[in-house]
C-alpha positions in Angstrom: 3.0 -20.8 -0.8 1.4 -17.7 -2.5 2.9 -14.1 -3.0 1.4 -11.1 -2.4 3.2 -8.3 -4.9 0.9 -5.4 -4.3 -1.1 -4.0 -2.2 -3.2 -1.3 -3.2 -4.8 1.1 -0.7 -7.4 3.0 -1.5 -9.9 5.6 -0.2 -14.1 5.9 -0.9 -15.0 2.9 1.0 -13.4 0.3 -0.8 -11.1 -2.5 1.7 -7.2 -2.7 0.4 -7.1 -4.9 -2.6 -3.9 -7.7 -2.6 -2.1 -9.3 -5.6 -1.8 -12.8 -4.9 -0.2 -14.9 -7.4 -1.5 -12.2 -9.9 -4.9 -12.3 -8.9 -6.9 -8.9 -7.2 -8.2 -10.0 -3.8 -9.8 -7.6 -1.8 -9.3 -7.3 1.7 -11.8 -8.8 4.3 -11.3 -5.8 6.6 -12.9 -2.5 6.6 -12.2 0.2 4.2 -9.5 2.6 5.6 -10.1 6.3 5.7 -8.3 9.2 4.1 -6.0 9.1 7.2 -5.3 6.2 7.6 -4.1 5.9 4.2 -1.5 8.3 4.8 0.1 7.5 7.9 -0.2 3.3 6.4 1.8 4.6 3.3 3.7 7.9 5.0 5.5 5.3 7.6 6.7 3.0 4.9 8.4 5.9 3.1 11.3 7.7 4.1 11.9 11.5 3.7 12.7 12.0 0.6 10.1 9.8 -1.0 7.4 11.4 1.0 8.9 14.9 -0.5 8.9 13.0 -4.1 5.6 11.7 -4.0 4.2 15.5 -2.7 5.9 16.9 -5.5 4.7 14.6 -8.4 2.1 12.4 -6.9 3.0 9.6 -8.2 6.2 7.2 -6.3 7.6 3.7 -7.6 8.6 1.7 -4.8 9.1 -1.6 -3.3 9.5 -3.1 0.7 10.7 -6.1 1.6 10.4 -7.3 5.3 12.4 -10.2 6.2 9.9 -11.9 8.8 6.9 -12.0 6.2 9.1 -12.6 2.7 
């Protein structure tokens, strides 16, 4: 079974890269936009880390979703 431990989603045309058991994959889909980005990320985060990551640009954090592992 391999595990995914990082997506990285990224503007300037460039698909979102995966961390699969520690190797960079990049996605087979199309690169996402500036927008899309933001609501991708924005509706992972709740309030407060949206206001934390305005104010320093930078935010640590982690999901877990029980139906994917």
């Amino acid at each position: 079974m391999s595990v995914v431990s990082a997506i990285r989603c990224q503007t300037g045309g460039l698909p979102p890269v995966f961390r699969i058991d520690g190797e960079l994959i990049a996605g087979s889909t199309a690169p996402l936009n500036r927008d899309q980005v933001r609501d991708l990320v924005y509706g992972a985060l709740t309030q407060g880390q949206r206001e934390e990551f305005e104010r320093d640009w930078q935010l640590c954090v982690s999901l877990f979703i029980p139906e994917v592992g």
